[in-house]
C-alpha positions as CSV (number, residue, x, y, z in Angstrom):
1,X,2.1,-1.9,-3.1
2,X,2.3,-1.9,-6.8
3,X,2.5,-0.1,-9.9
4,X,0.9,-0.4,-13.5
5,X,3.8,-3.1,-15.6
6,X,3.6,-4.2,-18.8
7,X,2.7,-7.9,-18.9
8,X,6.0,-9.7,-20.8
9,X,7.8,-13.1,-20.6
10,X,9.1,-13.6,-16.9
11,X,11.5,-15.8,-15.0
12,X,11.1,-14.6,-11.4
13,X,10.1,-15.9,-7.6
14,X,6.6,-17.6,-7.9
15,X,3.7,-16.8,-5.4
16,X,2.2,-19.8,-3.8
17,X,-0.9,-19.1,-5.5
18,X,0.6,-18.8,-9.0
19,X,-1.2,-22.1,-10.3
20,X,-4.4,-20.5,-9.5
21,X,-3.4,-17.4,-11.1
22,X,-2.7,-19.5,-14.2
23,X,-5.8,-21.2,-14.3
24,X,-7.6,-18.0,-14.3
25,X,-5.7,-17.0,-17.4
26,X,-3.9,-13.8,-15.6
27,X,-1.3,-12.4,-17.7
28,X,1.8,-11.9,-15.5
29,X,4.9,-9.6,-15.2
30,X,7.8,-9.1,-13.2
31,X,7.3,-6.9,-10.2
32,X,10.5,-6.8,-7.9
33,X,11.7,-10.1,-8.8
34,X,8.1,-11.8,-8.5
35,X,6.4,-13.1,-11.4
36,X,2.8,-12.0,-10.4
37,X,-0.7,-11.4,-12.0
38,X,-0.9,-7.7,-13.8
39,X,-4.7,-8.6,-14.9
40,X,-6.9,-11.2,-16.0
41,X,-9.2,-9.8,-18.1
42,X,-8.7,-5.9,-18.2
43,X,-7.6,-3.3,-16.0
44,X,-11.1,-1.2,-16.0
45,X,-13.4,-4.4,-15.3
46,X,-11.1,-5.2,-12.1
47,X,-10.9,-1.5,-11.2
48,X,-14.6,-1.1,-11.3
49,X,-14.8,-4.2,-9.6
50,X,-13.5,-3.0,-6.7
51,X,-15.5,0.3,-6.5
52,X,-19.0,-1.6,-6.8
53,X,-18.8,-5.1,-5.4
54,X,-14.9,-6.9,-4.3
55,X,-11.6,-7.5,-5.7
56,X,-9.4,-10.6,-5.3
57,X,-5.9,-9.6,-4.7
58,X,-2.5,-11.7,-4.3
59,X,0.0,-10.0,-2.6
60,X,2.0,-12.3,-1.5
61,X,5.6,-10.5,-3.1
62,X,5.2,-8.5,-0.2
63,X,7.6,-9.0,3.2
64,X,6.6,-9.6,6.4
65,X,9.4,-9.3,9.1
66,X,9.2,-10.3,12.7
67,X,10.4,-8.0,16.0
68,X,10.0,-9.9,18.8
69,X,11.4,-9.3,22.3
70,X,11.7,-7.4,25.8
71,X,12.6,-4.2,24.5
72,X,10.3,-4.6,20.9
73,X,8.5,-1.2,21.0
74,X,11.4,0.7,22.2
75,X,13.7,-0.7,19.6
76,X,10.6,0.1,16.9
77,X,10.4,3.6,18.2
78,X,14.3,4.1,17.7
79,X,14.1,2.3,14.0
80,X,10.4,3.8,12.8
81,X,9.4,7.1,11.9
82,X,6.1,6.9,14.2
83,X,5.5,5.6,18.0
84,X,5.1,1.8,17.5
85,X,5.1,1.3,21.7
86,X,1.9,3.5,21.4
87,X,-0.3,1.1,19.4
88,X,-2.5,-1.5,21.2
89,X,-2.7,-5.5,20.5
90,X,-4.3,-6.2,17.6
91,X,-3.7,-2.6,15.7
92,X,-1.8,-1.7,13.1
93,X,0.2,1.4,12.0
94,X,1.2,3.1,9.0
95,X,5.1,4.3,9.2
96,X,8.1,4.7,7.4
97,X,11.6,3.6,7.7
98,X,13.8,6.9,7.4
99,X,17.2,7.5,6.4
100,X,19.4,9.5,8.8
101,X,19.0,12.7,6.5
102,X,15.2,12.0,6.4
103,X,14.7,10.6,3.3
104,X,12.5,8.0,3.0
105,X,14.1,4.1,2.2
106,X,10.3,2.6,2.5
107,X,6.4,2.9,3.7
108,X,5.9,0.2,6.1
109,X,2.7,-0.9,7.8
110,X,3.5,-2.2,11.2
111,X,0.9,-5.1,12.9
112,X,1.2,-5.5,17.0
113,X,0.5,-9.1,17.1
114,X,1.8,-9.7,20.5
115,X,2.3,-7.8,23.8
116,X,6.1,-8.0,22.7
117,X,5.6,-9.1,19.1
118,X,5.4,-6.7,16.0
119,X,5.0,-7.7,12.3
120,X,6.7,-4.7,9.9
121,X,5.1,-5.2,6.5
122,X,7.4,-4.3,3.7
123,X,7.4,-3.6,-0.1
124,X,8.5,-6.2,-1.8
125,X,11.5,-4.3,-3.5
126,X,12.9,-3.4,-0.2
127,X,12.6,-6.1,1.4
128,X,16.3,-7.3,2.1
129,X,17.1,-3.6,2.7
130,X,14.3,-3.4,5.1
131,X,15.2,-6.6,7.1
132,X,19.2,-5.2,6.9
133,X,18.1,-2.3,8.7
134,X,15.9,-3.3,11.0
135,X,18.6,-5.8,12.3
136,X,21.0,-3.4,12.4
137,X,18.6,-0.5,14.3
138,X,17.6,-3.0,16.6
139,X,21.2,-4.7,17.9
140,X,21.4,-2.4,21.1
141,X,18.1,-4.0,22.1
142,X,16.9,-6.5,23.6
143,X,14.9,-7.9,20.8
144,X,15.4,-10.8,17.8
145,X,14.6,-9.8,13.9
146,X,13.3,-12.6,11.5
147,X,12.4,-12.4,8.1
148,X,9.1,-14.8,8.2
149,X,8.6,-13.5,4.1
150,X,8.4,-17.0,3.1
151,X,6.7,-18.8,5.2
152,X,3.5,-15.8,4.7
153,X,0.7,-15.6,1.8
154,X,-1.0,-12.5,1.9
155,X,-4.5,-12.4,0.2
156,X,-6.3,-9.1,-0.2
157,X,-10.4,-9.1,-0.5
158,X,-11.1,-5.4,-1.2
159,X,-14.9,-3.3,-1.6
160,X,-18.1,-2.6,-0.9
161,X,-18.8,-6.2,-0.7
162,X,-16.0,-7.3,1.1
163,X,-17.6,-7.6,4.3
164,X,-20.4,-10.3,3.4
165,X,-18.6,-12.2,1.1
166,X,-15.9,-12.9,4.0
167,X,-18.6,-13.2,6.8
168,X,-20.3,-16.0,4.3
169,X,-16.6,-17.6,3.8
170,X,-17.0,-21.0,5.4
171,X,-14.1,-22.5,7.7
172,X,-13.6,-19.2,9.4
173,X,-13.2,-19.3,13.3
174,X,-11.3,-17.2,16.1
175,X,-8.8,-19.1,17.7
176,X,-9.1,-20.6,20.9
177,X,-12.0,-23.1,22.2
178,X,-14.4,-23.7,20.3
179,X,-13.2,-22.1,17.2
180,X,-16.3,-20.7,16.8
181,X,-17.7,-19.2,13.0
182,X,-20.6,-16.9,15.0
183,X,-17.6,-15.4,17.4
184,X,-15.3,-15.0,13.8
185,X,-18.4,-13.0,12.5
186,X,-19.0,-11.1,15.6
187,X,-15.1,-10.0,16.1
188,X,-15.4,-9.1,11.8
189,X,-18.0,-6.7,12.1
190,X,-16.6,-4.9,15.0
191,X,-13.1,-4.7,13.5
192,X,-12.0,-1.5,13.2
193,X,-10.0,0.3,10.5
194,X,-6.4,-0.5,11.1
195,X,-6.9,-3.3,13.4
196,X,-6.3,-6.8,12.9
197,X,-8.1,-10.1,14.4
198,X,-6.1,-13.2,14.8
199,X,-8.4,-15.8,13.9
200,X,-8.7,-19.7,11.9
201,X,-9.4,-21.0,8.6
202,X,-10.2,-24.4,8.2
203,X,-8.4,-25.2,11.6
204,X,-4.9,-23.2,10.7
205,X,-4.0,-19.6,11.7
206,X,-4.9,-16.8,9.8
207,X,-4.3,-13.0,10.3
208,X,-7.4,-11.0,9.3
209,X,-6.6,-7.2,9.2
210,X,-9.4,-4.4,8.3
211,X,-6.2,-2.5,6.1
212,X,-5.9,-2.0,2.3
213,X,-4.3,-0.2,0.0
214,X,-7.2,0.5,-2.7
215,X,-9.5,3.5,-0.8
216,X,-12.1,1.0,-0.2
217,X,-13.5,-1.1,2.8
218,X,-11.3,-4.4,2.7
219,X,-9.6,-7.0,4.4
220,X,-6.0,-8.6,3.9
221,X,-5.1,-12.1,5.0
222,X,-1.8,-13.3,6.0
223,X,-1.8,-17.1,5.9
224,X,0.2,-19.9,5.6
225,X,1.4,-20.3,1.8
226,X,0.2,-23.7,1.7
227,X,-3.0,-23.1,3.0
228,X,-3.0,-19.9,1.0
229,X,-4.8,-21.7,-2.4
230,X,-7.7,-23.1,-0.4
231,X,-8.8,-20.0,1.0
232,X,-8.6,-18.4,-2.4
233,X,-11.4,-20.4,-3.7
234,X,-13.4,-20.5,-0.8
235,X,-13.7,-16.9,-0.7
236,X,-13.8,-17.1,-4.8
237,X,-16.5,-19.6,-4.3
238,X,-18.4,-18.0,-2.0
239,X,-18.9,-14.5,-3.6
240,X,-19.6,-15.6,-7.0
241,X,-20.0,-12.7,-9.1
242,X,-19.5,-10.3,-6.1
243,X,-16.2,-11.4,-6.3
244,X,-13.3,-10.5,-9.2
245,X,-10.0,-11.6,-9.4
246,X,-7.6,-8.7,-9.6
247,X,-4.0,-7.6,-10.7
248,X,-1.5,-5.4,-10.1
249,X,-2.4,-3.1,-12.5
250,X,-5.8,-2.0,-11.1
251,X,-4.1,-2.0,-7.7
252,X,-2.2,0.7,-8.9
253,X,-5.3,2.9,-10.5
254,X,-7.0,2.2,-7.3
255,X,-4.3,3.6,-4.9
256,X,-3.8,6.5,-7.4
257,X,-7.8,7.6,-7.3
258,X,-7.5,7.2,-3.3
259,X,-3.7,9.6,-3.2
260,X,-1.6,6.8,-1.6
261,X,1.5,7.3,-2.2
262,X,3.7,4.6,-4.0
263,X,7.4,3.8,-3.3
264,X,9.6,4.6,-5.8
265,X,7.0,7.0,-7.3
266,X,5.9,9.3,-4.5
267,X,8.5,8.7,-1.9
268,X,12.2,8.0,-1.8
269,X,15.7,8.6,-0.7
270,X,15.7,11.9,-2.0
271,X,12.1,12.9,-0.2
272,X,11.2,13.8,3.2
273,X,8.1,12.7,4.2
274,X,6.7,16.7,4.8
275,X,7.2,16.8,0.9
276,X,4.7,14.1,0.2
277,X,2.3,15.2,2.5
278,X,3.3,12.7,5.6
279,X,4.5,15.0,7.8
280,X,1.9,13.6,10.4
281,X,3.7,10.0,10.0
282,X,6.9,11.2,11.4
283,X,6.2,11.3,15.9
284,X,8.6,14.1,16.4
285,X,7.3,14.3,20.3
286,X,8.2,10.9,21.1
287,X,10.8,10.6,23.7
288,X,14.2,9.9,22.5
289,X,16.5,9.8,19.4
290,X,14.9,8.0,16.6
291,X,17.0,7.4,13.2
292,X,16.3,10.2,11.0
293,X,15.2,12.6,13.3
294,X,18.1,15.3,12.7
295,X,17.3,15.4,9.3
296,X,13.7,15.8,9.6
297,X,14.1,18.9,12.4
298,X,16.5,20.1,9.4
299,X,13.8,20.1,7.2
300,X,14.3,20.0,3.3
301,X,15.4,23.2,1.5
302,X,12.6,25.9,1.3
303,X,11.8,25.5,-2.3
304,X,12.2,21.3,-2.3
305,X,9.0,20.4,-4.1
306,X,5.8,19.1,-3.1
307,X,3.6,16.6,-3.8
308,X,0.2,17.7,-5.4
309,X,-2.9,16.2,-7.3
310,X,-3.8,17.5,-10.3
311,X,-6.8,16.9,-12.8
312,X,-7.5,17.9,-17.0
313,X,-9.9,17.5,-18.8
314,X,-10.4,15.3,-22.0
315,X,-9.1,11.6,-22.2
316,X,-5.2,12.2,-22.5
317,X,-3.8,11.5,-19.2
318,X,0.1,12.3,-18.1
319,X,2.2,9.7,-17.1
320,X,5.3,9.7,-14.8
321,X,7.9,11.4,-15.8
322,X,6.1,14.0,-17.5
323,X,7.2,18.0,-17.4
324,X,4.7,20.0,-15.2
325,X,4.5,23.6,-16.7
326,X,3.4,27.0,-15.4
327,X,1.4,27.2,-18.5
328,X,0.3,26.1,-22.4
329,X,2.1,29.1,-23.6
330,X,5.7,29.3,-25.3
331,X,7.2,31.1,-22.5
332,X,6.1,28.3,-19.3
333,X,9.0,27.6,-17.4
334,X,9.0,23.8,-15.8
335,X,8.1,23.8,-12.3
336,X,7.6,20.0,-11.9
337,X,7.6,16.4,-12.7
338,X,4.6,13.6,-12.7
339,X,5.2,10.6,-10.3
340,X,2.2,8.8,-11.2
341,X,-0.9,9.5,-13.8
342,X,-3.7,7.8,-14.9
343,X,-7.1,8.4,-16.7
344,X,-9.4,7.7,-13.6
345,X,-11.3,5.4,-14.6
346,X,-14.4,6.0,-11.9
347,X,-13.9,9.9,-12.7
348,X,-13.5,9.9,-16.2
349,X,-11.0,12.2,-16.5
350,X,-7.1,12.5,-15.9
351,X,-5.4,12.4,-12.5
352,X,-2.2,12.3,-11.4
353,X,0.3,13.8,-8.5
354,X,3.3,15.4,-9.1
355,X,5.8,17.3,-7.5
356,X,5.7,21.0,-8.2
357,X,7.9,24.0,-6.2
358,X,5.9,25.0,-3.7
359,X,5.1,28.4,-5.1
360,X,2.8,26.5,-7.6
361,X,1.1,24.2,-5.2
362,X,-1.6,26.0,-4.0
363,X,-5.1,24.0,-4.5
364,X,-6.7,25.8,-7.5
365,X,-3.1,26.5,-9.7
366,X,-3.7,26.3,-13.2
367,X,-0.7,24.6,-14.8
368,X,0.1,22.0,-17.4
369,X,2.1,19.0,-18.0
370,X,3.6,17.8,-21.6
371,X,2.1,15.3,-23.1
372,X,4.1,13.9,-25.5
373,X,4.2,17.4,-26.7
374,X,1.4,18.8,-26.1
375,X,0.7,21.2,-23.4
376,X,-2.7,20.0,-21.7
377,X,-3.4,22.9,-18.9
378,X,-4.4,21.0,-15.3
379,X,-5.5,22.5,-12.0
380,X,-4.1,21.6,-8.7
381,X,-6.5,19.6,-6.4
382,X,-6.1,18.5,-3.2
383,X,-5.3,14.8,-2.6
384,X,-7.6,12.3,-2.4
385,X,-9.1,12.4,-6.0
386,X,-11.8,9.7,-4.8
387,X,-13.2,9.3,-1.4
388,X,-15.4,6.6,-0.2
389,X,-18.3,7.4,0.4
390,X,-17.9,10.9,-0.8
């Protein structure tokens, strides 16, 4: 996951793919320590890119950490927000990783790979706090933790076009005998949303999963680091024009237009998931203690804010950090704060979610937010802005 970041001078980690990111003429930035690609040619063509044809994203900053053991799903279940021992092989599971009062210390996305085997997918900001506490949830159980960050590239083909362009990929197989590319193309079209396929690319392992962070149709592939180059330009290759190359900063106006919520935006330490709408994350009816669970049956305070969507008019768009206002006039009292804003660029006009007291949540709510001091008036929507298909 990423957010928008001004594209400056950096000195950080570099991806494995970082000489193909250079030969494409990306501009980079720091993103949690990573010097990555923030765009290659501007943010709208790689946005649009992705609503009409396919995006090429790296995302290899993120962390991938192994659970592996006898008592695996139990030990997830005690850790994680949601009921990991519930998911089947092959499927994956959006979760969070709670504090004991509730808050939220990161959004996970949790891949069964093995009868006893999970992969916890982690932000790349929290990844040594994620690792810290899944070893330390997980010592009464019969289980091992490994961070397996580095030794994972994780390539992220996203739209409408998606689908073709990575059935046309050559060098794809499913592993086993044969390693055959009609079985690869068979098991692709029948994945399902959420569910991974553990497959081959040009005779080494490959994790294909139907998940994505943009609103659209899309695939992410977790793959060796040195392999990880190669299957960037065959799937480059392949698609041809159907195929852009992407940065972080259109990741980010993507996710916005589709109401995922972003780390360090929308969710936090000081945010129970019920504020931000993810109330359905957290498996209160799953049998036994969980860590968090008595401070999400204690609920926040009545008047903690919410999380909301809200749209205006014109081109100005609010940006986080940005006052939310009962009104334009002189007497509006602040109700809220912006945690991410954009002018959408597949809408036309400017989104962005907030959190508001929940008096002034209501879809419909006329408010405003100050921009830059100007009080542009915005109505309360209900979240997602853009739907697929819709």
């Amino acid at each position: 996951m990423t957010e928008t970041a001004q594209a400056e001078p950096t000195s950080g980690r570099l991806s494995p793919l970082h000489d193909v990111h250079a030969a494409l003429g990306a501009s980079f930035t720091d993103f949690a320590g990573w010097e990555m690609p923030v765009r290659y040619t501007s943010d709208l063509a790689e946005h649009h890119a992705v609503r009409t044809r396919s995006g090429l994203f790296d995302l290899s900053h993120m962390g991938e950490i192994v659970v592996v053991g006898p008592e695996a799903a139990t030990a997830l279940d005690y850790a994680l927000a949601g009921r990991l021992s519930a998911i089947a092989l092959g499927q994956a599971k959006y979760t969070l990783l709670l504090a004991r009062d509730g808050g939220v210390i990161d959004d996970l996305v949790v891949y069964r790979t093995g009868e006893d085997r999970f992969m916890v997918v982690a932000n790349a900001a929290n990844r040594e706090v994620v690792v810290d506490e899944l070893l330390d949830r997980t010592a009464p159980f019969d289980v091992e933790v490994f961070d397996e960050s580095d030794d994972v590239a994780l390539i992220a083909l996203q739209g409408p076009d998606a689908l073709e362009v990575l059935l046309e990929t050559p060098g794809f197989g499913i592993q086993g005998p044969g390693n055959d590319h009609d079985d690869f193309a068979s098991a692709l079209r029948e994945l399902k949303y959420y569910r991974a396929v553990a497959a081959e690319y040009d005779g080494g392992p490959v994790l294909v999963a139907r998940t994505g962070y943009t609103g659209e149709d899309g695939f992410e592939l977790y793959v060796a680091p040195e392999r990880a180059a190669d299957l960037w330009r065959a799937i480059a290759e392949t698609g041809g024009p159907r195929v852009v190359p992407c940065g972080l900063a259109s990741r980010d106006t993507l996710r916005l237009e589709a109401g995922m919520p972003l780390y360090g935006h929308e969710l936090g330490l000081d945010t129970q998931p019920v504020q931000a709408g993810l109330g359905r994350v957290v498996a209160l009816a799953k049998e036994g203690d969980f860590v968090g669970r008595a401070g999400i049956e204690q609920g926040p305070r009545a008047d903690a804010p919410v999380l909301v969507g809200l749209a205006a008019e014109g081109r100005r768009a609010a940006r986080a950090g940005y006052a939310v206002l009962t009104g334009t006039g002189e007497d509006a009292a602040e109700i809220g704060v912006v945690t991410s804003g954009v002018l959408s660029p597949t809408l036309g006009h400017p989104i962005a979610m907030a959190f508001v007291h929940p008096d002034h949540a209501e879809p419909g709510t006329v408010l405003a937010v100050d921009v830059r001091g100007t009080r542009i008036p915005a109505s309360v929507v209900a979240l997602p802005f853009y739907r697929r298909g819709a």
